[in-house]
N, C-alpha and C positions, 0 to 999 in steps of 0.2 A: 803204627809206628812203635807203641809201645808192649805189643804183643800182650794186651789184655784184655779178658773176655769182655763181652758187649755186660753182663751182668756187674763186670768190676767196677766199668767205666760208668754206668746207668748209676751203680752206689757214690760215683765219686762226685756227679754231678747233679744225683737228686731228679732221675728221671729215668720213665720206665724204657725195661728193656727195646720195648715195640718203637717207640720214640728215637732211641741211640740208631736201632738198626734201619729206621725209613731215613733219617739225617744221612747215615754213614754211606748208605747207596744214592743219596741226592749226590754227594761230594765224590763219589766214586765215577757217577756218570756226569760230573760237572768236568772232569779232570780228566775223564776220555773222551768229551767231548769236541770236536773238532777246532772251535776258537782256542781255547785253551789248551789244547796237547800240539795244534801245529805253532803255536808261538814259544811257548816254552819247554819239549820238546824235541832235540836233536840227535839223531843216532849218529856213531860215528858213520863216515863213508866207507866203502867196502873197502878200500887199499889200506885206509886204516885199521880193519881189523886183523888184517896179514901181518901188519908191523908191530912187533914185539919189542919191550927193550930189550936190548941181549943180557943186560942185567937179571933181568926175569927170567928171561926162555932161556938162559944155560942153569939156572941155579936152580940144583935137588930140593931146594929148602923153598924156593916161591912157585917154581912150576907146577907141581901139581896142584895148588890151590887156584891158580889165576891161569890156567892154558882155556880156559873156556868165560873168559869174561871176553866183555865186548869194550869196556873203557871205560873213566869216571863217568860222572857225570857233564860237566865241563870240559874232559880233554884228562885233565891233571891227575897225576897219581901222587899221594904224600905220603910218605912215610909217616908211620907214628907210633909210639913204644912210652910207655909209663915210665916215670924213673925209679929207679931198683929199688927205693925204699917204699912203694906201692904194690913192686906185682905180685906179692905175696896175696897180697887182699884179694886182688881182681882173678886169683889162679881159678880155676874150676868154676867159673860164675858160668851162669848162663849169657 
């Protein structure tokens, strides 16, 4: 989630790398596991990945980024945009 090395994360929490990485693949295969991935979960159905908003699929400005997503995670898409006296900060960040 937060895109840091297993050495970053081993320094933050005060345990060796070997430790972070035998946890990290317990919780990876807990969560592909079958109890746990068929309850929580759900791909959309296939008619819904045909269905586009037209909002989306006519506009130069979102299609290319989203013509090959498959849907949120729940259904929902939200908009969301910083307010103008922040996006200076957040420009160029990773």
């Amino acid at each position: 989630v937060t895109g840091l090395p297993i050495r970053h994360v081993g320094e933050r929490f005060q345990r060796s790398n070997d430790t972070i990485s035998r946890y990290f693949r317990k919780m990876v295969t807990i969560f592909a596991s079958e109890p746990f991935y068929s309850k929580h979960v759900s791909l959309p159905f296939t008619s819904s990945t045909t269905t586009v908003h037209p909002k989306i699929m006519w506009s130069h400005r979102f299609w290319p980024y989203f013509k090959d997503a498959i849907g949120a995670i729940d259904g929902s898409h939200i908009p969301a945009s910083l307010p103008l006296h922040d996006r200076a900060t957040y420009r160029n960040r990773k």
